[in-house]
N, CA and C atoms of all chains as a GROMACS GRO file, in nm:
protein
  579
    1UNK      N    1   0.783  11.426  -2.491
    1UNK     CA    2   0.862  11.306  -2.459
    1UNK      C    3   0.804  11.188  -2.534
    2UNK      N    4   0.902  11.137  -2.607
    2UNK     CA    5   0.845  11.018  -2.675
    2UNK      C    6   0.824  10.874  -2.589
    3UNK      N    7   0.734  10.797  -2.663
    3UNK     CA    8   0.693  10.694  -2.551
    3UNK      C    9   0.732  10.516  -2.632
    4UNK      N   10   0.864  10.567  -2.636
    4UNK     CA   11   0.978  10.407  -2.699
    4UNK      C   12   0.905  10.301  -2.670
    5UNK      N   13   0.834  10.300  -2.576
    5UNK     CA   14   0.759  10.124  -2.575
    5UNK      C   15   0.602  10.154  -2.557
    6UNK      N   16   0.539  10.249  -2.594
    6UNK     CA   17   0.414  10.217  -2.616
    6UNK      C   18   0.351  10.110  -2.679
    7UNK      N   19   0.253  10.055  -2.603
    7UNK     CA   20   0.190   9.935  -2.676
    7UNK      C   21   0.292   9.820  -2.668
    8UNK      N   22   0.351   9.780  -2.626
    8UNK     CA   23   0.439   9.654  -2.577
    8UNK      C   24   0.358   9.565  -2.509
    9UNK      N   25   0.368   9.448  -2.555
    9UNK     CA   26   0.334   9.376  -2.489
    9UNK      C   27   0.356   9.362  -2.278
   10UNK      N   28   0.453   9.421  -2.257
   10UNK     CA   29   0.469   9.464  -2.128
   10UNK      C   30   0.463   9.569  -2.109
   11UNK      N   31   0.389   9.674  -2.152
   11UNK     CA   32   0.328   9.775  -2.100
   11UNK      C   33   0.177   9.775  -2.131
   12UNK      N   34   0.115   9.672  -2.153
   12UNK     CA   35   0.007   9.661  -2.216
   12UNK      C   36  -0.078   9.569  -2.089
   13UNK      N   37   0.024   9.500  -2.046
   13UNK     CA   38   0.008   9.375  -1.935
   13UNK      C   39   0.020   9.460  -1.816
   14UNK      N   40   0.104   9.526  -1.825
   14UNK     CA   41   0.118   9.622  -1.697
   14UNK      C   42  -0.027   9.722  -1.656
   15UNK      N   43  -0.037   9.739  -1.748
   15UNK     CA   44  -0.185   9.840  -1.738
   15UNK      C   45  -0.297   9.774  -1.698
   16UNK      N   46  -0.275   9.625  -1.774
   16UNK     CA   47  -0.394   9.565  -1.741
   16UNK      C   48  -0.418   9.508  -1.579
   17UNK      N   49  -0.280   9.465  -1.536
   17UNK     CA   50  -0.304   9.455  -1.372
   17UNK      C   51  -0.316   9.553  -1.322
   18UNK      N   52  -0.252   9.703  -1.322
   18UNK     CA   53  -0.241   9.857  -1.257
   18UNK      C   54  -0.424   9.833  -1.263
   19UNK      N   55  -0.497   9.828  -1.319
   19UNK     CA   56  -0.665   9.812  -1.370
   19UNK      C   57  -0.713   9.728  -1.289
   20UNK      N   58  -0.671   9.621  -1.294
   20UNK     CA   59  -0.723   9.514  -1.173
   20UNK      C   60  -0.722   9.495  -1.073
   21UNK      N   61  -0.629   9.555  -1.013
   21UNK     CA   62  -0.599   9.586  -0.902
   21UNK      C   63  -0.639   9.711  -0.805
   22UNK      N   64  -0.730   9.789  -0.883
   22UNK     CA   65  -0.726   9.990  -0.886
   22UNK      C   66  -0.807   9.983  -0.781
   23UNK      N   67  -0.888   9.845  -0.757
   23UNK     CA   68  -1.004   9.880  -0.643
   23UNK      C   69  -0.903   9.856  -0.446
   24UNK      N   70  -0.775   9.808  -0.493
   24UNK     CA   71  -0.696   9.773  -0.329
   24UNK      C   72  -0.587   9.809  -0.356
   25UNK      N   73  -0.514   9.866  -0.465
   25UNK     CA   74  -0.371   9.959  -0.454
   25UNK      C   75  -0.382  10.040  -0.520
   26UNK      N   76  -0.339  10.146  -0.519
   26UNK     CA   77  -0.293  10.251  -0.544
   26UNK      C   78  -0.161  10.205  -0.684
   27UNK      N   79  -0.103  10.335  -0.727
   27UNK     CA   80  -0.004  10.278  -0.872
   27UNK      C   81   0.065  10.327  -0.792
   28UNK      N   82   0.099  10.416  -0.667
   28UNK     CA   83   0.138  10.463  -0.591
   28UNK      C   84   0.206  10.388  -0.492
   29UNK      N   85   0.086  10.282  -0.475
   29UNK     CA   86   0.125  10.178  -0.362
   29UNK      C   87   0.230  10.053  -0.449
   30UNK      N   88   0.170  10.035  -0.556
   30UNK     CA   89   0.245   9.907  -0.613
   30UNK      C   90   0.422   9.968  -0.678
   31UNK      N   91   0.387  10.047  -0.659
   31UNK     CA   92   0.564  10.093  -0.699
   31UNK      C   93   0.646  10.134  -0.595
   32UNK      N   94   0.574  10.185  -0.475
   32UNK     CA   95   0.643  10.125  -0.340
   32UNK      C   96   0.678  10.006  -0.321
   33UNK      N   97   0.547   9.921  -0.341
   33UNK     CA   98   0.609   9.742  -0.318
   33UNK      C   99   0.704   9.686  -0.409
   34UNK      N  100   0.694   9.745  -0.512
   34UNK     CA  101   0.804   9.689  -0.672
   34UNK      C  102   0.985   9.749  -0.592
   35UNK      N  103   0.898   9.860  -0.526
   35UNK     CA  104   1.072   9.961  -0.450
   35UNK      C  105   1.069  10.005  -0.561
   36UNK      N  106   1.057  10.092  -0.604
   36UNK     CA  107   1.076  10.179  -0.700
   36UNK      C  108   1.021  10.352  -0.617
   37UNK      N  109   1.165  10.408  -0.600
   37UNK     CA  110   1.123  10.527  -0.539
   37UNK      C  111   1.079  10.675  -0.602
   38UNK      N  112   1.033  10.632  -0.707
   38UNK     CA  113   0.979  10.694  -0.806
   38UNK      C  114   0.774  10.679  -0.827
   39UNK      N  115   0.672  10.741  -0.778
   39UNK     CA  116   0.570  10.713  -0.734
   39UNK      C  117   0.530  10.734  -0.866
   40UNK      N  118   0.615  10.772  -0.966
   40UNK     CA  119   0.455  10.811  -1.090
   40UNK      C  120   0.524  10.663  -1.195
   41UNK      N  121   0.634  10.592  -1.116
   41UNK     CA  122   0.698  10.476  -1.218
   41UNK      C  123   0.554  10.364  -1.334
   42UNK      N  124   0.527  10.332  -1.236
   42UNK     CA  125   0.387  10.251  -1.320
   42UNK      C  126   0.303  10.360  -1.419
   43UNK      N  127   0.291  10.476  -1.401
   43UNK     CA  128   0.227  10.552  -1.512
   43UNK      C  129   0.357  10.577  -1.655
   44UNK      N  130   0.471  10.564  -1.607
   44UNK     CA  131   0.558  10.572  -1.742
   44UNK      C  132   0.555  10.421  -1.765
   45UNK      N  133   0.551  10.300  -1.734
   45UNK     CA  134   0.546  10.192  -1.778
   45UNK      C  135   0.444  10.166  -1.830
   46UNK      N  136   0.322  10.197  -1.790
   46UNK     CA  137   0.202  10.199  -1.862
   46UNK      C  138   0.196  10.240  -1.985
   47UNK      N  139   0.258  10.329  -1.993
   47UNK     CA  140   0.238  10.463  -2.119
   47UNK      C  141   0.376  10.408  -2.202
   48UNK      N  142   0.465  10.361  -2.152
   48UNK     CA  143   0.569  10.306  -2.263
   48UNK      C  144   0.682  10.412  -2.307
   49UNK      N  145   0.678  10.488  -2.158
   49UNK     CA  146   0.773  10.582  -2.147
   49UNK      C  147   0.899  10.506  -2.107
   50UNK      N  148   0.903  10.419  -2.001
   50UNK     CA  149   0.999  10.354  -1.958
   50UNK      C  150   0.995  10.191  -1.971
   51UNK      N  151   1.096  10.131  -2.023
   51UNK     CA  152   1.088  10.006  -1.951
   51UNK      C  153   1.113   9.943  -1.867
   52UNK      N  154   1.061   9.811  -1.868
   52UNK     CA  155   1.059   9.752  -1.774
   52UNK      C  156   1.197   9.686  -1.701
   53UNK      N  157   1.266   9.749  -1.564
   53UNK     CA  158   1.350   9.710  -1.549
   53UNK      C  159   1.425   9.562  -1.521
   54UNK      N  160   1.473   9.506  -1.568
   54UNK     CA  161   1.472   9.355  -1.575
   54UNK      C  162   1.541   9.291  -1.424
   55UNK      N  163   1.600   9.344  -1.328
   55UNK     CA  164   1.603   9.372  -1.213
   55UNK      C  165   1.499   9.360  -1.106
   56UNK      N  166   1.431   9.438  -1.136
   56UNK     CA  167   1.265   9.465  -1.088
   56UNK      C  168   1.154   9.367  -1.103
   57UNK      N  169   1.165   9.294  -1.195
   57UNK     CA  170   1.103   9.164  -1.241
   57UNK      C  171   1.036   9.104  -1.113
   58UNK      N  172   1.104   9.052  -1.036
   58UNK     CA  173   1.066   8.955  -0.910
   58UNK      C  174   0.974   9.032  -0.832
   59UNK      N  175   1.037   9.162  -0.814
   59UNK     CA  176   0.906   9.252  -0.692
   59UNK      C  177   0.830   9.323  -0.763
   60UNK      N  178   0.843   9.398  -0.913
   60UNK     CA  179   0.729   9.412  -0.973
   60UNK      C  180   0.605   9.336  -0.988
   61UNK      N  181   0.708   9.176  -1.030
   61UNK     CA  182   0.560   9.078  -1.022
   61UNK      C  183   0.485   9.043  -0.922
   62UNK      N  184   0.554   9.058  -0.769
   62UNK     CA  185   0.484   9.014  -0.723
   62UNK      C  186   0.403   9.130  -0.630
   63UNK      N  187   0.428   9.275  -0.699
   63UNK     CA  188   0.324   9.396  -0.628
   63UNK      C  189   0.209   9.384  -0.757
   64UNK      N  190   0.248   9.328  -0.858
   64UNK     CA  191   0.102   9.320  -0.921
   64UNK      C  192   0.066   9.188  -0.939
   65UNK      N  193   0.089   9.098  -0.877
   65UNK     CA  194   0.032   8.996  -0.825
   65UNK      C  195   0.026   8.870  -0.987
   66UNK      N  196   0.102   8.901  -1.031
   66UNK     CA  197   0.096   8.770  -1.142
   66UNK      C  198   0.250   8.698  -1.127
   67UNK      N  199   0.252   8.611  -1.214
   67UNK     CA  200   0.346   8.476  -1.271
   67UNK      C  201   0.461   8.624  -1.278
   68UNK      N  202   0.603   8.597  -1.214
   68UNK     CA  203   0.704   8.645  -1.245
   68UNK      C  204   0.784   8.595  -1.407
   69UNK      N  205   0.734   8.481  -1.408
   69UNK     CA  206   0.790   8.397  -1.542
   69UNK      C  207   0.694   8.435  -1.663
   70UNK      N  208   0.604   8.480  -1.656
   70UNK     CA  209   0.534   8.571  -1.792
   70UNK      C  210   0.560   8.688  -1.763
   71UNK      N  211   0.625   8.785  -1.657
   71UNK     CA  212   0.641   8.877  -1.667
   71UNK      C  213   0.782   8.939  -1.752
   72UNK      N  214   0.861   8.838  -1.704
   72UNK     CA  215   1.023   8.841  -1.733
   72UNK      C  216   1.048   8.789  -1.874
   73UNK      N  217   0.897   8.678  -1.914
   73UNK     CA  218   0.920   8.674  -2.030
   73UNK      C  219   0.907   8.833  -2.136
   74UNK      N  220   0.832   8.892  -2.120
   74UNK     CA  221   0.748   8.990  -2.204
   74UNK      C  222   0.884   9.103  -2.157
   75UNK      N  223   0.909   9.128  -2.017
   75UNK     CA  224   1.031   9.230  -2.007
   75UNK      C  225   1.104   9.224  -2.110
   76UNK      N  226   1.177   9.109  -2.095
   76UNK     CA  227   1.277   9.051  -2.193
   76UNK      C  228   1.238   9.116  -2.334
   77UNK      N  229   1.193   9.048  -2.379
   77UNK     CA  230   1.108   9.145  -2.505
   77UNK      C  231   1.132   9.328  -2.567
   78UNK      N  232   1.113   9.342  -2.466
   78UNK     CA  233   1.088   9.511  -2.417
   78UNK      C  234   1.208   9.524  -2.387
   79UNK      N  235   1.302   9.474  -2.332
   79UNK     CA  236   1.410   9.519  -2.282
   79UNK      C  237   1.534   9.537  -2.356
   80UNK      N  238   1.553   9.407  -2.466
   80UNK     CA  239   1.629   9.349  -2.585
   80UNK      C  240   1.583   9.333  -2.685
   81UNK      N  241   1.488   9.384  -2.707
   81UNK     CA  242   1.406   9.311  -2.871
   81UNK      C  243   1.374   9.174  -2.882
   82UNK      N  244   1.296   9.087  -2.926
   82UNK     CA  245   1.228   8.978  -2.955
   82UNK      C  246   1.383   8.915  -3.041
   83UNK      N  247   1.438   8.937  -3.124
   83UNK     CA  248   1.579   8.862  -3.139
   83UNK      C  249   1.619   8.855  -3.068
   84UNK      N  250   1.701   8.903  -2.959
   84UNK     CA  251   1.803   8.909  -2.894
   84UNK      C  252   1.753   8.821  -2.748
   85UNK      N  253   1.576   8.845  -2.740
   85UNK     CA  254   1.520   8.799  -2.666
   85UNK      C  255   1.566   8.612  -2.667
   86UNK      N  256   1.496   8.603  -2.750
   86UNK     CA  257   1.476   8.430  -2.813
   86UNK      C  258   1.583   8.394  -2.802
   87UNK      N  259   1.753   8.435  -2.855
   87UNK     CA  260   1.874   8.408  -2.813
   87UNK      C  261   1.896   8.400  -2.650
   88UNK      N  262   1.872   8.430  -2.634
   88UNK     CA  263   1.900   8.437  -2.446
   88UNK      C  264   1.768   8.304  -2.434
   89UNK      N  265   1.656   8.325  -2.455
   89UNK     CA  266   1.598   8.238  -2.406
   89UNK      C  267   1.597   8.079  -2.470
   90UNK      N  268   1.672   8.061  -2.600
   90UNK     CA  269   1.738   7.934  -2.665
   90UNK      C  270   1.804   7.939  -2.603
   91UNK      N  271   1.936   8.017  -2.556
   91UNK     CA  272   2.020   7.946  -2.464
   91UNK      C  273   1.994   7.895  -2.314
   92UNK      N  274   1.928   7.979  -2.225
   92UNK     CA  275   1.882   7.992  -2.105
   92UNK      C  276   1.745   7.868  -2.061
   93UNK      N  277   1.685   7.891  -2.188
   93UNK     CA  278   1.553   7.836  -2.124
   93UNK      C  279   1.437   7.963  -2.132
   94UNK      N  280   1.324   7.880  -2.176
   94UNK     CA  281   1.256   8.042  -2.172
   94UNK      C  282   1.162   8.009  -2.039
   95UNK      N  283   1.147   8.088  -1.922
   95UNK     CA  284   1.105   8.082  -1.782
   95UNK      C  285   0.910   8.025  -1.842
   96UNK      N  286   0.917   7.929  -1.757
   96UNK     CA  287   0.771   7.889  -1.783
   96UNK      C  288   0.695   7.929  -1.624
   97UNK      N  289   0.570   7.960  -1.683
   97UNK     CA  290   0.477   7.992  -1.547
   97UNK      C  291   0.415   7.893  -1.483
   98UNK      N  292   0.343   7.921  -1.362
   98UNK     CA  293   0.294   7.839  -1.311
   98UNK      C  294   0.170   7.754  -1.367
   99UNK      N  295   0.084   7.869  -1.442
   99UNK     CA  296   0.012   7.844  -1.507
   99UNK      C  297   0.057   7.671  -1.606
  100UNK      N  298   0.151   7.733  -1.706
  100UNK     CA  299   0.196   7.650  -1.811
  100UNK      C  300   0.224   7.516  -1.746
  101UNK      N  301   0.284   7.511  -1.618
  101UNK     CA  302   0.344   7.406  -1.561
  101UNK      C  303   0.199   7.293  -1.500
  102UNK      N  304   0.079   7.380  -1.473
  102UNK     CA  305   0.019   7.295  -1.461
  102UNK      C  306  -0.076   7.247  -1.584
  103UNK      N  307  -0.023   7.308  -1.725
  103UNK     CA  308  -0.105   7.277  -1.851
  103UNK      C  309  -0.030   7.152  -1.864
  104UNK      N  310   0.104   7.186  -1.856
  104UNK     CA  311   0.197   7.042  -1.895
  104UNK      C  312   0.170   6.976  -1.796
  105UNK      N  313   0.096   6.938  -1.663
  105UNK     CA  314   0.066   6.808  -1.581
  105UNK      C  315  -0.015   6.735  -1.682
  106UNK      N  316  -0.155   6.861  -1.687
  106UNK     CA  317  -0.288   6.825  -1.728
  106UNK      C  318  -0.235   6.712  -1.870
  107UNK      N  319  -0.146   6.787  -1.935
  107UNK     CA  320  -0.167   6.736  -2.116
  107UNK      C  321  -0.093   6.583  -2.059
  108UNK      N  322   0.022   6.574  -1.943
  108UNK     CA  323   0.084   6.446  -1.963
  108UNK      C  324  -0.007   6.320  -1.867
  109UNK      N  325  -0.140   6.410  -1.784
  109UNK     CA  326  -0.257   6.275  -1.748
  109UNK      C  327  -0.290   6.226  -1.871
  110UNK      N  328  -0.361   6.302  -1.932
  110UNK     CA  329  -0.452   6.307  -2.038
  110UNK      C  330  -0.406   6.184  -2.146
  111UNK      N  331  -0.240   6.212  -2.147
  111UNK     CA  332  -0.213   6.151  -2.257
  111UNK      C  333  -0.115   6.047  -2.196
  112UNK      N  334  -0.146   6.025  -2.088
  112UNK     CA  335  -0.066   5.861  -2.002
  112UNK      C  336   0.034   5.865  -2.024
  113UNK      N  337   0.081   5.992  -2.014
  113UNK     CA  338   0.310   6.010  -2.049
  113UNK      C  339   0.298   5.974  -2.161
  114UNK      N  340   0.247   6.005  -2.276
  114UNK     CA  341   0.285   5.955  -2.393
  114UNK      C  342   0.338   6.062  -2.535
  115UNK      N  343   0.369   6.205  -2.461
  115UNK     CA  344   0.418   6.290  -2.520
  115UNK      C  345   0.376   6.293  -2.666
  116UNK      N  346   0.268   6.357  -2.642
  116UNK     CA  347   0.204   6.352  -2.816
  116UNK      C  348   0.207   6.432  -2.876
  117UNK      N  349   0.244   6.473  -3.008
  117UNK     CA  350   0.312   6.504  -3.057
  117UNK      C  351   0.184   6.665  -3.108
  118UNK      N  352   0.217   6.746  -3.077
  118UNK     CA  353   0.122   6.877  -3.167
  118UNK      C  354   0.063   6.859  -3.286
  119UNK      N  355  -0.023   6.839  -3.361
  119UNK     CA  356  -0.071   6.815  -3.493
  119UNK      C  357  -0.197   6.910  -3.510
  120UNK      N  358  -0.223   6.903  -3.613
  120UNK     CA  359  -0.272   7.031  -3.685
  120UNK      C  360  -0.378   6.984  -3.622
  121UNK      N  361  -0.476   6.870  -3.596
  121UNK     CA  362  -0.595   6.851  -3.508
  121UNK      C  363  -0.596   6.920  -3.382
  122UNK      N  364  -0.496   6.878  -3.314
  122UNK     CA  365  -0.418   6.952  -3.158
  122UNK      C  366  -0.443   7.066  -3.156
  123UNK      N  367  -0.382   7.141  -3.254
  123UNK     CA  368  -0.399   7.271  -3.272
  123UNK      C  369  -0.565   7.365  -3.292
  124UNK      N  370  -0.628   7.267  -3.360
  124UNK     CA  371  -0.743   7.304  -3.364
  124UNK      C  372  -0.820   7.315  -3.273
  125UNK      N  373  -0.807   7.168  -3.205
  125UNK     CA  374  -0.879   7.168  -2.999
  125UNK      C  375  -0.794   7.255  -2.965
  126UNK      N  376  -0.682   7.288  -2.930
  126UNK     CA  377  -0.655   7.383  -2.858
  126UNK      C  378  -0.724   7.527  -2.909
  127UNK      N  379  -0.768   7.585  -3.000
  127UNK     CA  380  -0.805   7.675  -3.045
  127UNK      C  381  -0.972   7.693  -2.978
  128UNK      N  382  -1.019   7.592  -2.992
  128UNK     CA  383  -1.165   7.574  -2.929
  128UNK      C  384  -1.082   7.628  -2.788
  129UNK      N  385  -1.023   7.546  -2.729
  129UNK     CA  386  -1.038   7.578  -2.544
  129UNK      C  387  -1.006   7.710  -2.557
  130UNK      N  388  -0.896   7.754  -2.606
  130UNK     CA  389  -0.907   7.913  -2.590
  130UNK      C  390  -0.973   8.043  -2.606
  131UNK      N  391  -1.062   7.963  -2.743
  131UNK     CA  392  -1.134   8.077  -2.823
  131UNK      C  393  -1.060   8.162  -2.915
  132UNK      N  394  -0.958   8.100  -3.007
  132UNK     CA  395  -0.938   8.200  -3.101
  132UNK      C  396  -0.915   8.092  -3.210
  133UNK      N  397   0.697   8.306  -0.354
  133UNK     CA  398   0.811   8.398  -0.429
  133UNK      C  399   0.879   8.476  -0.379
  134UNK      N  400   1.025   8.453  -0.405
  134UNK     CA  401   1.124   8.544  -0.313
  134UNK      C  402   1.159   8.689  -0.408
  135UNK      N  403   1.130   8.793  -0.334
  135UNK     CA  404   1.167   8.912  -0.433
  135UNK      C  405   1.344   8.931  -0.353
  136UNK      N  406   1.370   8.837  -0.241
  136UNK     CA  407   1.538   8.902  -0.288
  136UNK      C  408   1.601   8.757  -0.376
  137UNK      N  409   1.568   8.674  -0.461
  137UNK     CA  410   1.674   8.605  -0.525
  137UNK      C  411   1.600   8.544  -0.639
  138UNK      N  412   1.615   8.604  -0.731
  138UNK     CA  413   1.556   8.556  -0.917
  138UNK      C  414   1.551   8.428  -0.967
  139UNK      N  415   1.463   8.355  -0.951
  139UNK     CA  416   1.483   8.197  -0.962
  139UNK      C  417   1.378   8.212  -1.075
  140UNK      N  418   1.434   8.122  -1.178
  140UNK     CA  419   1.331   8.127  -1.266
  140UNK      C  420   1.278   7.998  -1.216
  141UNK      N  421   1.118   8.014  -1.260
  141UNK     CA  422   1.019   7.880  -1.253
  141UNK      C  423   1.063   7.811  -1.332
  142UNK      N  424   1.038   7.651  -1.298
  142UNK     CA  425   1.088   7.541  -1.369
  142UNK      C  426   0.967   7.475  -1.365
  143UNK      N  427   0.929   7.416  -1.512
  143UNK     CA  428   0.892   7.278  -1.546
  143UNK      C  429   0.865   7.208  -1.426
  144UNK      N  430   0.693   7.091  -1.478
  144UNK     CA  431   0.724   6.994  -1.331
  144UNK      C  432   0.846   6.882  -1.334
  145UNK      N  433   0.953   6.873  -1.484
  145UNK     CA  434   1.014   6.764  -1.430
  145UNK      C  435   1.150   6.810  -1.506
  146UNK      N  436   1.182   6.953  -1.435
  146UNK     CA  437   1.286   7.031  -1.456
  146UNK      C  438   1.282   7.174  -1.526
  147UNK      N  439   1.384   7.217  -1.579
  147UNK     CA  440   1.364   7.313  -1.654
  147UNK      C  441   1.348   7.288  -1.786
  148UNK      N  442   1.304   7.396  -1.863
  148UNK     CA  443   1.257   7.409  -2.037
  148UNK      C  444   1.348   7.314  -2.066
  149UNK      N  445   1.495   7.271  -2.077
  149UNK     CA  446   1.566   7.196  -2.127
  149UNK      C  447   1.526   7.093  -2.125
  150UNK      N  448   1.494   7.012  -1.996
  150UNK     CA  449   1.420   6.892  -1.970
  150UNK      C  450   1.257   6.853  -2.047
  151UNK      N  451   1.221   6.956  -2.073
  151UNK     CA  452   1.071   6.942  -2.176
  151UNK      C  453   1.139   6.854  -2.282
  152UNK      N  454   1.035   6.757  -2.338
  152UNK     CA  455   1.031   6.761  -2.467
  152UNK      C  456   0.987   6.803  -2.559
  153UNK      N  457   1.060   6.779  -2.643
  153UNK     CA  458   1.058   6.904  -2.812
  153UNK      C  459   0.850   6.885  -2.798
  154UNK      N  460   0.829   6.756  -2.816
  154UNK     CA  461   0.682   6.807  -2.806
  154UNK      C  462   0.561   6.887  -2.716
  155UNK      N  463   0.658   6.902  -2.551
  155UNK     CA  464   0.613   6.928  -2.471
  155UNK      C  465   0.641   7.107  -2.487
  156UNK      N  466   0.726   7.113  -2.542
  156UNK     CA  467   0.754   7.240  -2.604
  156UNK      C  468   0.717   7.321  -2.659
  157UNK      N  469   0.649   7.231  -2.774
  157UNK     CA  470   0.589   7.254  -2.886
  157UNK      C  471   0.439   7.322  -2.843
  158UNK      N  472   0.381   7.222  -2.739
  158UNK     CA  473   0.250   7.244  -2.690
  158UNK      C  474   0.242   7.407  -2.625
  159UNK      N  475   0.329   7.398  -2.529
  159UNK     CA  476   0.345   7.532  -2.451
  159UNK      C  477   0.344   7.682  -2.493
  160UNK      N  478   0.423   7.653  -2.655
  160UNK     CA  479   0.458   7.719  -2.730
  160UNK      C  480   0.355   7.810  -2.767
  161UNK      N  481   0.270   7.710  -2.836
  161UNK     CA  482   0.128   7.729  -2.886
  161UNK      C  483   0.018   7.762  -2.832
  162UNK      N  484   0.030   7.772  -2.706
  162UNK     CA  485  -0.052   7.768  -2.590
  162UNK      C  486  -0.015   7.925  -2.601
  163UNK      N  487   0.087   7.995  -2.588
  163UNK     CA  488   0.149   8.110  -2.537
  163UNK      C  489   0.076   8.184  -2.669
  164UNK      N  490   0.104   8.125  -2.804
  164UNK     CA  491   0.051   8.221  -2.919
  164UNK      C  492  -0.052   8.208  -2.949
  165UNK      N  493  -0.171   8.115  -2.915
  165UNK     CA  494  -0.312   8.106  -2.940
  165UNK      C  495  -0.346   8.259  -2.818
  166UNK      N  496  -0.338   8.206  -2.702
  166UNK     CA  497  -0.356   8.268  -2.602
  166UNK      C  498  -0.352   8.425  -2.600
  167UNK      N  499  -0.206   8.469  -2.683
  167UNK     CA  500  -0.187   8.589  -2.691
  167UNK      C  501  -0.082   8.626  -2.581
  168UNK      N  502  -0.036   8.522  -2.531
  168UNK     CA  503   0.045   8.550  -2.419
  168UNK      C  504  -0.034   8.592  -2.265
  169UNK      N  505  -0.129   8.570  -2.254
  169UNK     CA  506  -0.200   8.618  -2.137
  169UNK      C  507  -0.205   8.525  -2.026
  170UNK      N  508  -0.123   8.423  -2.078
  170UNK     CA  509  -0.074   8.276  -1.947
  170UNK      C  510  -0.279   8.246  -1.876
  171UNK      N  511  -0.312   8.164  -1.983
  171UNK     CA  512  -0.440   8.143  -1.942
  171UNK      C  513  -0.453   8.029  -1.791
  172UNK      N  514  -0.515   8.064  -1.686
  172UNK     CA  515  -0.566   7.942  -1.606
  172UNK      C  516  -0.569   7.866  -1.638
  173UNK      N  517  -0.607   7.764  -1.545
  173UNK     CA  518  -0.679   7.640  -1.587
  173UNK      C  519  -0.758   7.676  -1.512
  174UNK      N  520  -0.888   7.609  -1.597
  174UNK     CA  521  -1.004   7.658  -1.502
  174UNK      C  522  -1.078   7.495  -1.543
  175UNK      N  523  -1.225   7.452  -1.448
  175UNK     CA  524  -1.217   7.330  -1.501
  175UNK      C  525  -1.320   7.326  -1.627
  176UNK      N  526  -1.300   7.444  -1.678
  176UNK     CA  527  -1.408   7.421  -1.814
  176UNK      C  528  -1.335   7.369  -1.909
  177UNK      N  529  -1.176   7.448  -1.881
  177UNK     CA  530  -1.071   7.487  -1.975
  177UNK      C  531  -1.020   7.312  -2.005
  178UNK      N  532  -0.981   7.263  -1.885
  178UNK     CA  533  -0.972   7.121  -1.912
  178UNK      C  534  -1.069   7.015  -1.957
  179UNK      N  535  -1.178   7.068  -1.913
  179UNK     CA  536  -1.255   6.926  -2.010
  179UNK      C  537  -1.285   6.969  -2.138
  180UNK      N  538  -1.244   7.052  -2.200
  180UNK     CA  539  -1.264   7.117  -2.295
  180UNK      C  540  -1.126   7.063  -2.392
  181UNK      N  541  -1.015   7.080  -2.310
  181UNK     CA  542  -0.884   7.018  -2.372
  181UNK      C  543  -0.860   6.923  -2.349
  182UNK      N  544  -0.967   6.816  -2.271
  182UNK     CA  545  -0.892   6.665  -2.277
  182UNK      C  546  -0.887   6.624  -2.413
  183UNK      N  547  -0.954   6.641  -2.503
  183UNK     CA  548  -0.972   6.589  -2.603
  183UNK      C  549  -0.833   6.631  -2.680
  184UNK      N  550  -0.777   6.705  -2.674
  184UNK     CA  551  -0.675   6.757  -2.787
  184UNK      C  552  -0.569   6.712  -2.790
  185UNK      N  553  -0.469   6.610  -2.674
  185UNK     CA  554  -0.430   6.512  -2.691
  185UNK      C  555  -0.452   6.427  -2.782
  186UNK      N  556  -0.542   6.366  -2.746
  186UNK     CA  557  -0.573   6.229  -2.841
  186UNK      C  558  -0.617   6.257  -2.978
  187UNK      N  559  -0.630   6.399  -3.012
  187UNK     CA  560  -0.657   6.390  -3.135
  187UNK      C  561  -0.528   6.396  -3.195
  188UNK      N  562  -0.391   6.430  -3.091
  188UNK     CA  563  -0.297   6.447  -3.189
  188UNK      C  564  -0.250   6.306  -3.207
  189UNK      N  565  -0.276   6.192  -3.190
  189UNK     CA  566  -0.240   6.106  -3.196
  189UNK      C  567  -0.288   5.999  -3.364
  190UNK      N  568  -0.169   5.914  -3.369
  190UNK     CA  569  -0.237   5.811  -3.489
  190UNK      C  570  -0.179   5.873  -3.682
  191UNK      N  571  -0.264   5.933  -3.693
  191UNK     CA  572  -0.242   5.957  -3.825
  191UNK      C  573  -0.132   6.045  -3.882
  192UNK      N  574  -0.068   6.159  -3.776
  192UNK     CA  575  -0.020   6.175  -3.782
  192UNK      C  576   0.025   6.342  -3.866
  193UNK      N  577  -0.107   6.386  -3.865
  193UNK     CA  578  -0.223   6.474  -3.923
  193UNK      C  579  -0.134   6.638  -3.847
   0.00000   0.00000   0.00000
């Protein structure tokens, strides 16, 4: 059986919470909570046998315990291709996380509402805070 | 979070539409430095990025 989404960015993310989580659920348990009546479901999502159902989004994310809005982003992805993705999300809006939402408080203290503009300096501090 | 009704998260002062193009811009970049891994904030992470504001400022660089 071939594995159509191996290495996806959402099956890659998926593994990495199924991992983080390994010491208080089961993959067993979290695909009960996702409702998915299929118990070996998180081992084909892992493996990039199946994708990610875009349906499933809301209770997947929240049996593995992250941002539904980085999850649905990366589904999306996986689900439609990265074109077809970006079209839906130019039109729609692309879902921001909680995370992001409190980067955009932080950047608009910082910078006294003064919406400043990204510049190749910007880019560089931001590269320091992240490390790459 | 409600798993019976799909609300996407919004922005603190609306949805993505309501961002501005620069606020956009930032987020953007945030997502592809990052790798997509929706980093914390943690408080190293911020005093670490106060500075990157103000450098984008002025010259225009």
């Amino acid at each position: 059986m071939s594995n159509p989404f191996q290495n996806t960015p959402a099956a890659r993310l998926i593994a990495d919470r199924v991992r983080d989580l390994s010491h208080r659920k089961t993959q067993a348990e979290i695909a009960a909570e996702a409702g998915f009546t299929n118990a070996n479901m998180m081992s084909l999502l892992k493996s990039g046998k199946n994708k990610v159902p875009l349906d499933r989004v809301p209770s997947l994310a929240k049996a593995l315990e992250m941002d539904p809005a980085l999850l649905m982003r990366i589904a999306l992805d996986q689900a439609v291709g990265v074109t077809a993705a970006k079209a839906i999300t130019d039109i729609f809006g692309s879902p921001v996380t909680e995370n992001e939402r409190g980067w955009l408080t932080e950047l608009r203290e910082v910078s006294d509402n003064t919406d400043p503009r990204l510049t190749a300096r910007s880019r560089a501090a931001l590269r320091g805070v992240f490390g790459k | 979070m409600s798993v019976d009704i799909f609300i996407v998260p919004t922005a603190p002062s609306g949805t993505w539409e309501d961002l501005t193009p620069n606020e956009r811009a930032w987020i953007e970049f945030i997502r592809v430095i990052s790798n997509g891994s929706d980093p914390r904030i943690t408080p190293t992470r911020v005093r670490a990025a106060r500075g990157a504001p103000d450098a984008g400022r002025g010259d225009g660089s």
